[in-house]
ROGUDO-342737 format. One record per residue: y, x, z of N, C-alpha, C, O, CB in turn; residue number from 1; residue in one letter. Coordinates in Angstrom, 1 decimal. Glycine has a CB too. Layout:
ROGUDO-342737
@n.c2->Y	n.c1->X	n.c3->Z	ca.c2->Y	ca.c1->X	ca.c3->Z	c.c2->Y	c.c1->X	c.c3->Z	o.c2->Y	o.c1->X	o.c3->Z	cb.c2->Y	cb.c1->X	cb.c3->Z	i->NUM	aa->A
...
***
This chain:
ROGUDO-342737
@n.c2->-14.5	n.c1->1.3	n.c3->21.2	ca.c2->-13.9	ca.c1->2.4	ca.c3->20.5	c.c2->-14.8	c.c1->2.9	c.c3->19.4	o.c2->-14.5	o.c1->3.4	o.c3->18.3	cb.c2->-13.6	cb.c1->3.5	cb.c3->21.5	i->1	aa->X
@n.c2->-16.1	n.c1->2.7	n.c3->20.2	ca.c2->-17.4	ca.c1->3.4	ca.c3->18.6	c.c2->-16.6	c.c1->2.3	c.c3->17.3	o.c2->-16.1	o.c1->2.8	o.c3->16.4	cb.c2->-20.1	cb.c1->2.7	cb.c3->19.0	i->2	aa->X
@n.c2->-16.8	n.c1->0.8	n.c3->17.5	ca.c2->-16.4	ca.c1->0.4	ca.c3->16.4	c.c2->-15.3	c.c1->0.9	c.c3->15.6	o.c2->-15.6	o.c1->1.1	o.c3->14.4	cb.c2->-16.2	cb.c1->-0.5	cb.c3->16.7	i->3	aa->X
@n.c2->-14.0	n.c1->1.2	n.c3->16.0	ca.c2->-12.5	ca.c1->2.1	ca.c3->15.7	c.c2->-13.3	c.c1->3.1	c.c3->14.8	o.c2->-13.4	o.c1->3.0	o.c3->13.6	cb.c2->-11.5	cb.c1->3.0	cb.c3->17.2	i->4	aa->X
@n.c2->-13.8	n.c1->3.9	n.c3->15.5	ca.c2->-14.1	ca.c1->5.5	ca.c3->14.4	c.c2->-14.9	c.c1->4.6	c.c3->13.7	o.c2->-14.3	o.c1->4.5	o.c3->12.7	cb.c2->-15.0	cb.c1->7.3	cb.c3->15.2	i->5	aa->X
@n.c2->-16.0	n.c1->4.0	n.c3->13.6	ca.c2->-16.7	ca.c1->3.7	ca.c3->12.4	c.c2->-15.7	c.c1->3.2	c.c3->11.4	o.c2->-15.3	o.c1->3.8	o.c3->10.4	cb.c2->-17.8	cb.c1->2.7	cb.c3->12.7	i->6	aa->X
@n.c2->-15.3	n.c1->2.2	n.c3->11.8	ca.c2->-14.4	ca.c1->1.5	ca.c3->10.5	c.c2->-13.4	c.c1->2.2	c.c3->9.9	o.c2->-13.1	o.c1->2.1	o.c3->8.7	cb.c2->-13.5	cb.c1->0.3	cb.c3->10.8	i->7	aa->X
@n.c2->-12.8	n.c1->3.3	n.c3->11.1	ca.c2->-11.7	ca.c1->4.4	ca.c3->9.8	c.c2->-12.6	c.c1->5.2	c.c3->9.2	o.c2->-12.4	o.c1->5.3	o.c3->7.9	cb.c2->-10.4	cb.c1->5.7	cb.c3->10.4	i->8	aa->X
@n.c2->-13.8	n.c1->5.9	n.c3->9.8	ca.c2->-14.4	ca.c1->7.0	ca.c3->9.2	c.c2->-15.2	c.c1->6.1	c.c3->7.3	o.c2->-15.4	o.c1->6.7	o.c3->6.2	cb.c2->-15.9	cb.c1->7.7	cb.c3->10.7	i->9	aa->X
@n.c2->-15.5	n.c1->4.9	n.c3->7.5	ca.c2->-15.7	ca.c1->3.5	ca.c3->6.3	c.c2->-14.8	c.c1->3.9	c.c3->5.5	o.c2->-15.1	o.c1->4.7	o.c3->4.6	cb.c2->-15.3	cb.c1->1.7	cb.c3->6.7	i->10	aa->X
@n.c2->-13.1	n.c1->3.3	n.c3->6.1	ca.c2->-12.2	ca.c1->3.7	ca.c3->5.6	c.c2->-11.7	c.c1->4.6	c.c3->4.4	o.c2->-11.3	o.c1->4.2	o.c3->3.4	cb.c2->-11.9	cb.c1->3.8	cb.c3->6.3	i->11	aa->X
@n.c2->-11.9	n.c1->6.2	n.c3->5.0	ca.c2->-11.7	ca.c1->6.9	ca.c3->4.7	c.c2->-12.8	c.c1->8.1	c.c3->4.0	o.c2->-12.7	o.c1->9.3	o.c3->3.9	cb.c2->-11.1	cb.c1->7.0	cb.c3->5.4	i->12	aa->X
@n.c2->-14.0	n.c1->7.2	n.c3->3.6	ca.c2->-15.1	ca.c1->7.4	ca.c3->3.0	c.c2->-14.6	c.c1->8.2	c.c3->1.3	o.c2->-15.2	o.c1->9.1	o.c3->0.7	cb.c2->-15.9	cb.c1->5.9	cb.c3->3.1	i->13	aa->X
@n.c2->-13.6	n.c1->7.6	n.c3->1.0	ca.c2->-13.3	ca.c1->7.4	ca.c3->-0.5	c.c2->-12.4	c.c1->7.2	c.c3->-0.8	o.c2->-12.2	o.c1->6.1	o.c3->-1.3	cb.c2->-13.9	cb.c1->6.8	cb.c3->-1.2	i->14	aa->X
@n.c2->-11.1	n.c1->8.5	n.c3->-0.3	ca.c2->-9.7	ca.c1->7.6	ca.c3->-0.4	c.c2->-9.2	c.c1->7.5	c.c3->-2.0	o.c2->-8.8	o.c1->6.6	o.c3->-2.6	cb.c2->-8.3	cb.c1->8.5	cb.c3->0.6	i->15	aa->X
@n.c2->-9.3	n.c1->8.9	n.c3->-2.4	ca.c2->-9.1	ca.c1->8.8	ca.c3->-4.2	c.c2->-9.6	c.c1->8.0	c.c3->-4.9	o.c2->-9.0	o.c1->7.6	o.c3->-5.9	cb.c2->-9.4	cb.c1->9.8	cb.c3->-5.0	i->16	aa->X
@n.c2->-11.0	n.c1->7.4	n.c3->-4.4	ca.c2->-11.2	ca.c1->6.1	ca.c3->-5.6	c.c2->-11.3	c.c1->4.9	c.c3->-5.2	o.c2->-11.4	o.c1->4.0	o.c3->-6.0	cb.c2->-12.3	cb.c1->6.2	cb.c3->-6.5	i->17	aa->X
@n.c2->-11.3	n.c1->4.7	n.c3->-3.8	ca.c2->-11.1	ca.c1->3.7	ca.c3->-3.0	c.c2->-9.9	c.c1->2.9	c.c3->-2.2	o.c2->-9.9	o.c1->1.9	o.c3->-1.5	cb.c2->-11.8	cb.c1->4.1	cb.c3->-2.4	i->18	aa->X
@n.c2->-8.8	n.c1->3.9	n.c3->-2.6	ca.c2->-7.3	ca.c1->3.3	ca.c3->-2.1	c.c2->-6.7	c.c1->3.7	c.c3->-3.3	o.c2->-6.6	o.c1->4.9	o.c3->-3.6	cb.c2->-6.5	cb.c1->4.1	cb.c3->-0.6	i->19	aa->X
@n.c2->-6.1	n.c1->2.8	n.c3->-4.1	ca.c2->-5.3	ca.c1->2.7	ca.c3->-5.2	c.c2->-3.9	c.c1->3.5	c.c3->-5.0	o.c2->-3.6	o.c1->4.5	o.c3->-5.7	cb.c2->-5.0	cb.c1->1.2	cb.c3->-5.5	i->20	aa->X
@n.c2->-3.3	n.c1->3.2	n.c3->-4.2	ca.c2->-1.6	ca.c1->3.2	ca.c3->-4.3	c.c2->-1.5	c.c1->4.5	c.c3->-3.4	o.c2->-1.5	o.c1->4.3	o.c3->-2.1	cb.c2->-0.6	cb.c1->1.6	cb.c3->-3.7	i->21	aa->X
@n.c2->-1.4	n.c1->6.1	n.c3->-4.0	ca.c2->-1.3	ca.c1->7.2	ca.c3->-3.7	c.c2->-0.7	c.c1->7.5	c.c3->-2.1	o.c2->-1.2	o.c1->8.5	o.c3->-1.4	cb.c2->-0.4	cb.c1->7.7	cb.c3->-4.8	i->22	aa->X
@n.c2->0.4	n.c1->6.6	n.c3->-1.4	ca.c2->0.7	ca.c1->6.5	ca.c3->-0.8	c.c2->0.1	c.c1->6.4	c.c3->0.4	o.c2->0.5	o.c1->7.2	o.c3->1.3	cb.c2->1.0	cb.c1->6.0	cb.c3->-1.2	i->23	aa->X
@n.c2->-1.2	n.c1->5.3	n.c3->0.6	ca.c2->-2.0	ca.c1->4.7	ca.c3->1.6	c.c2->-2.8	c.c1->5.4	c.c3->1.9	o.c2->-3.3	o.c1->5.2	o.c3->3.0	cb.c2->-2.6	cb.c1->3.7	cb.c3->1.5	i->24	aa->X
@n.c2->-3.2	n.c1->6.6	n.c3->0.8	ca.c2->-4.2	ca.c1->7.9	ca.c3->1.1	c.c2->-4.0	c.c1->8.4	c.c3->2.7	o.c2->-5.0	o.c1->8.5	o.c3->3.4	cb.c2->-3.9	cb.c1->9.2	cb.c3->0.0	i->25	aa->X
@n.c2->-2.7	n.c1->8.9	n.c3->3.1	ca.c2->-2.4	ca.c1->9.7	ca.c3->3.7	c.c2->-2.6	c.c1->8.9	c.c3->5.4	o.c2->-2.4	o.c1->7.7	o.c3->5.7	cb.c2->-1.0	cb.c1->10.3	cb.c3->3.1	i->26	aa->X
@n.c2->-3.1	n.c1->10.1	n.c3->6.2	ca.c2->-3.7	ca.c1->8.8	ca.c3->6.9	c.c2->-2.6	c.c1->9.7	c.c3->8.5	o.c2->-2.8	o.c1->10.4	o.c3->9.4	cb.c2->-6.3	cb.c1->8.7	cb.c3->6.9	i->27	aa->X
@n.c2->-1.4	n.c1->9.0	n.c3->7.9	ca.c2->-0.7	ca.c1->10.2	ca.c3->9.3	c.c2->-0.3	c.c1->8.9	c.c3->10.6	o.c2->0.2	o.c1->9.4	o.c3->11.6	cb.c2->1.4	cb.c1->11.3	cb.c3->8.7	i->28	aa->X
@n.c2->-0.6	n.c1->7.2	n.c3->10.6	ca.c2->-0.5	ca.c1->6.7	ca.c3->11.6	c.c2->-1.9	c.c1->6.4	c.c3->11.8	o.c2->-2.0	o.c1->5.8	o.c3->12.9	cb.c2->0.5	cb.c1->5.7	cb.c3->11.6	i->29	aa->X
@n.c2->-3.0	n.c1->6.6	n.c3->11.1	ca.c2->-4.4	ca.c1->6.7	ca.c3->11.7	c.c2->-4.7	c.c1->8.2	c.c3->12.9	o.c2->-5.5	o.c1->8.3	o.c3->13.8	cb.c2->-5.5	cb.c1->6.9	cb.c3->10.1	i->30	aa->X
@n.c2->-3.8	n.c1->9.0	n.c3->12.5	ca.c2->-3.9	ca.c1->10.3	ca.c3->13.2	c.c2->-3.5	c.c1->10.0	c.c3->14.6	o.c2->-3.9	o.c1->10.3	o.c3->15.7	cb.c2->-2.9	cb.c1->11.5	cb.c3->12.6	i->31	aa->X
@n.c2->-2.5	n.c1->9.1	n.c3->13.9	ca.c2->-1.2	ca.c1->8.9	ca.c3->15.7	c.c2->-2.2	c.c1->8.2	c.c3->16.6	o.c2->-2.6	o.c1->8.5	o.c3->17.7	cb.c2->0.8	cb.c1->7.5	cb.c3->15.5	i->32	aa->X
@n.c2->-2.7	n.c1->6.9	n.c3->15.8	ca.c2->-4.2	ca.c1->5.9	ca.c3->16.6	c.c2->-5.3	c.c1->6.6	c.c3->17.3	o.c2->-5.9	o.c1->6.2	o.c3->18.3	cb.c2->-5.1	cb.c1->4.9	cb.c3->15.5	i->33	aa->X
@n.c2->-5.6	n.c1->8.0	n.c3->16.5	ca.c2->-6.7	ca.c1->8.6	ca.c3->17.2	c.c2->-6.1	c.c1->9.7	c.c3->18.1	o.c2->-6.9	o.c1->10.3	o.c3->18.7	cb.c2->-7.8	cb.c1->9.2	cb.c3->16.2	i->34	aa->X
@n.c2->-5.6	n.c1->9.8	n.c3->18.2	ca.c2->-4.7	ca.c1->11.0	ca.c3->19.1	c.c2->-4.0	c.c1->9.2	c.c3->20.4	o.c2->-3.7	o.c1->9.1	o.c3->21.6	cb.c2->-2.8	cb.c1->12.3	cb.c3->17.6	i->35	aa->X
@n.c2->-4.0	n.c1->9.0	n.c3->20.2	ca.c2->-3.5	ca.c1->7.9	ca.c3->21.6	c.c2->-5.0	c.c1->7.2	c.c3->22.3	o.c2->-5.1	o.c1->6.8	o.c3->23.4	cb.c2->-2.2	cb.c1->6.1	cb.c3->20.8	i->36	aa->X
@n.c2->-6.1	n.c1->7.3	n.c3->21.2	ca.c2->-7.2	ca.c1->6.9	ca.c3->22.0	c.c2->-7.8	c.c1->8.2	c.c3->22.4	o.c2->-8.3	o.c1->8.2	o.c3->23.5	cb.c2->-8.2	cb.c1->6.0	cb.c3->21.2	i->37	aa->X
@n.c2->-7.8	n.c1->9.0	n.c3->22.0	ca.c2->-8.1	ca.c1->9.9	ca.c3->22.6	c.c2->-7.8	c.c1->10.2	c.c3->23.8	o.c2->-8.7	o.c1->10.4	o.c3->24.7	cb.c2->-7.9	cb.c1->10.5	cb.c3->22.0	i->38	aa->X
@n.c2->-6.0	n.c1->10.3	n.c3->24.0	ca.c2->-5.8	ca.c1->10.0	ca.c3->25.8	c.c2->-6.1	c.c1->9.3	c.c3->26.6	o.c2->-6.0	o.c1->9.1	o.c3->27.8	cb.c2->-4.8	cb.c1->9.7	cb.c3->26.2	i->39	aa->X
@n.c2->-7.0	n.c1->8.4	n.c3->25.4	ca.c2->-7.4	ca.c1->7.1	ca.c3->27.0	c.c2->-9.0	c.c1->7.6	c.c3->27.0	o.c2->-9.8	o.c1->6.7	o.c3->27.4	cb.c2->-7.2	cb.c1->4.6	cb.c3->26.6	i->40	aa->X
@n.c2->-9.6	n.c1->8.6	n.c3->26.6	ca.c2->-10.7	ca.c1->8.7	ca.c3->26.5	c.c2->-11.2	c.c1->9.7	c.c3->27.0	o.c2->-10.4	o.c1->10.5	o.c3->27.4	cb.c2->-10.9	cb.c1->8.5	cb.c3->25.5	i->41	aa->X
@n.c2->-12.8	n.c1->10.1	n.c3->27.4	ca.c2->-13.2	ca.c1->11.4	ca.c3->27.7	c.c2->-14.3	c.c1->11.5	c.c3->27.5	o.c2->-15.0	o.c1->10.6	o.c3->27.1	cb.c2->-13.0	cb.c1->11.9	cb.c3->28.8	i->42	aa->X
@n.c2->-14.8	n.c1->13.1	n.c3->27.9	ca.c2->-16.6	ca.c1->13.0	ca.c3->27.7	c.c2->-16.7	c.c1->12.9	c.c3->26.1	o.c2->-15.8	o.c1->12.9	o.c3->25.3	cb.c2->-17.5	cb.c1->11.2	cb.c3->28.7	i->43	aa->X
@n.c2->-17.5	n.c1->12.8	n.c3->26.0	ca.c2->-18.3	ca.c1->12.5	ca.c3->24.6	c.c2->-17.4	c.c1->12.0	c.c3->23.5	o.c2->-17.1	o.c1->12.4	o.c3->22.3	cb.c2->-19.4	cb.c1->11.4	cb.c3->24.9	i->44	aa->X
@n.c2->-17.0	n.c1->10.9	n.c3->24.1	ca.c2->-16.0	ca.c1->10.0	ca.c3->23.3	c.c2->-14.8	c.c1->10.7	c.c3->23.0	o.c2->-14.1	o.c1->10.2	o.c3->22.0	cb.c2->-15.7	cb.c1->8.8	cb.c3->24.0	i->45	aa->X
@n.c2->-14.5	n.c1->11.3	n.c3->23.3	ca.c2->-13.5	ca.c1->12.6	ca.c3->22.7	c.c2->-13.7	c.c1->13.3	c.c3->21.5	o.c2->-13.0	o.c1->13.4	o.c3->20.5	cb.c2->-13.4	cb.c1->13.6	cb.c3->23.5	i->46	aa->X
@n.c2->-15.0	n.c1->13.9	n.c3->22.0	ca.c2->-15.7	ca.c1->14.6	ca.c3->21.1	c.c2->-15.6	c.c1->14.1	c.c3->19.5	o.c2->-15.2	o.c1->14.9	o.c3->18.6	cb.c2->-17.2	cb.c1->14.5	cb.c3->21.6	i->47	aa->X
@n.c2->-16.1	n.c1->12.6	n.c3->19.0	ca.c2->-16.3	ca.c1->11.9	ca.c3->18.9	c.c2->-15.1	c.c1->11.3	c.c3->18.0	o.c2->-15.3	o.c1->10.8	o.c3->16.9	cb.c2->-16.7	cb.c1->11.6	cb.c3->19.9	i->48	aa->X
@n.c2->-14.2	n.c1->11.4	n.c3->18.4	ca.c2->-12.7	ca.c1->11.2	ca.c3->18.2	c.c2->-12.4	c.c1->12.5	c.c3->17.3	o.c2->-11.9	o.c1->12.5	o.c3->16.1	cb.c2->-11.7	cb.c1->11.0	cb.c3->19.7	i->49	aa->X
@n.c2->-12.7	n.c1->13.6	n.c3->18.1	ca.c2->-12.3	ca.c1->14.5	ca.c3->16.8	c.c2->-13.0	c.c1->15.3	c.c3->16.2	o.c2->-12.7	o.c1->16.4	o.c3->15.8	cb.c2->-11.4	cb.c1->15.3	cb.c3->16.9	i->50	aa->X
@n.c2->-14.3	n.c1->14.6	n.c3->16.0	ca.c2->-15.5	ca.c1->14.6	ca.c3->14.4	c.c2->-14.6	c.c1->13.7	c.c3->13.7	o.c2->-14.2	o.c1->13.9	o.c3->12.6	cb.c2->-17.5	cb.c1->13.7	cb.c3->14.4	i->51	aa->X
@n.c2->-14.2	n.c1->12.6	n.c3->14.4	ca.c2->-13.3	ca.c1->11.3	ca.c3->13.0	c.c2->-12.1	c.c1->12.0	c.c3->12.7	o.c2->-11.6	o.c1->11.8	o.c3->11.6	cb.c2->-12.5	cb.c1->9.4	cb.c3->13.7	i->52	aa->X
@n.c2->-11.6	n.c1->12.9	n.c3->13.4	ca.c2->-9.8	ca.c1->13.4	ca.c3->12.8	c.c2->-10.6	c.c1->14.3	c.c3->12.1	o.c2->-10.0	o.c1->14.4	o.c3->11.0	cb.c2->-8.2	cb.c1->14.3	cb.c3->14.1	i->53	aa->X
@n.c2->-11.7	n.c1->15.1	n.c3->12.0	ca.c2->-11.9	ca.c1->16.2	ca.c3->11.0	c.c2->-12.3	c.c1->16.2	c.c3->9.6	o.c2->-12.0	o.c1->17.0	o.c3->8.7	cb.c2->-12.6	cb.c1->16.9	cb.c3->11.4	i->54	aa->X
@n.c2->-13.3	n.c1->14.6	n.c3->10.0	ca.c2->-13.6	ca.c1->14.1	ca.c3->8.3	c.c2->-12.3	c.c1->13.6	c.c3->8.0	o.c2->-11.6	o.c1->14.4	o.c3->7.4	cb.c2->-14.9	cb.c1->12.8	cb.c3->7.9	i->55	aa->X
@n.c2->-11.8	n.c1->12.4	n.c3->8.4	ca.c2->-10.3	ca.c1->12.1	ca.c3->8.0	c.c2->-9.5	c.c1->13.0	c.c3->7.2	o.c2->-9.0	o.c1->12.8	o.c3->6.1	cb.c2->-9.5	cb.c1->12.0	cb.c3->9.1	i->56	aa->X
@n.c2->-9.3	n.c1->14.4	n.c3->8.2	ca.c2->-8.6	ca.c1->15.3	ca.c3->7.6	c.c2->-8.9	c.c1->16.4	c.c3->6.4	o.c2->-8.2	o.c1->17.2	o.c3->5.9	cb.c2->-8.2	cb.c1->15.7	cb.c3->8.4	i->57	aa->X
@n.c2->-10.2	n.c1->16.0	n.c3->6.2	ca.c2->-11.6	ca.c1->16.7	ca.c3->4.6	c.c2->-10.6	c.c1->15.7	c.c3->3.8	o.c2->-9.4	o.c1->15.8	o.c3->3.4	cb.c2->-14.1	cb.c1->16.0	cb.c3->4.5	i->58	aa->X
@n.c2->-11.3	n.c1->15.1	n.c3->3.9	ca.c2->-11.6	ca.c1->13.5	ca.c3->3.2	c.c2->-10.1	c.c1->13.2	c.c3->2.6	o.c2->-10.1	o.c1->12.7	o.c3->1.5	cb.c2->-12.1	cb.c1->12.0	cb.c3->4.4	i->59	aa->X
@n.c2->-8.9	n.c1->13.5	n.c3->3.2	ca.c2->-7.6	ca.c1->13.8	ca.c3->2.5	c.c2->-6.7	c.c1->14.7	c.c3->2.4	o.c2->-5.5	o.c1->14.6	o.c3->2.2	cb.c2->-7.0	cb.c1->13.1	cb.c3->2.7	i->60	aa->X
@n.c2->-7.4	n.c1->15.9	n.c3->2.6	ca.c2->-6.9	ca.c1->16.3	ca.c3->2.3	c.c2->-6.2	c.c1->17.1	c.c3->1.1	o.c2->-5.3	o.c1->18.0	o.c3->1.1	cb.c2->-7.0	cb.c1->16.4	cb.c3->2.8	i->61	aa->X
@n.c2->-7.1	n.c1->16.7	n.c3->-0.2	ca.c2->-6.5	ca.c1->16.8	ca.c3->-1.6	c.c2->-6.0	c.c1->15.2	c.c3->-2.1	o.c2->-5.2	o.c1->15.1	o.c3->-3.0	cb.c2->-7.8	cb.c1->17.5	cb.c3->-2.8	i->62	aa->X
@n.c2->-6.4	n.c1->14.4	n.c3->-1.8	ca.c2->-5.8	ca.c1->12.8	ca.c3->-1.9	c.c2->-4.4	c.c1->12.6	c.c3->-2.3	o.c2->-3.6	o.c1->12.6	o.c3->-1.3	cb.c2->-6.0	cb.c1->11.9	cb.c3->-0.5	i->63	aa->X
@n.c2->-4.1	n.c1->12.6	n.c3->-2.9	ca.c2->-2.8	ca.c1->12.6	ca.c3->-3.6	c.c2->-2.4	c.c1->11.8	c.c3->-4.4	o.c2->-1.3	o.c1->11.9	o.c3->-4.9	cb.c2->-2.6	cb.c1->13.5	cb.c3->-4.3	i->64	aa->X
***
């Protein structure tokens, strides 16, 4: 699961100049992925899960 948050938090490092097509910015079935691991998760790793939904949700939320 550490791998998961690393690679979206990668991901979503640089959506405006790093995802072309305005579209792909928006990260609302990455939300749905971290909110379903999250139910399988606890302790720390929760925690963990929503440091990743909060940059995610920085990180686009002017991405347009």
């Amino acid at each position: 699961m550490k791998e998961i948050l690393a690679i979206l938090h990668s991901a979503f490092a640089c959506p405006s100049r790093c995802i072309a097509a305005p579209d792909n910015r928006q990260p609302n079935v990455t939300m749905l992925l971290l909110e379903h691991l999250r139910t399988r998760s606890s302790g720390q790793m929760q925690a963990e899960i929503d440091q990743t939904k909060d940059f995610i949700s920085l990180q686009t939320k002017d991405a347009k």
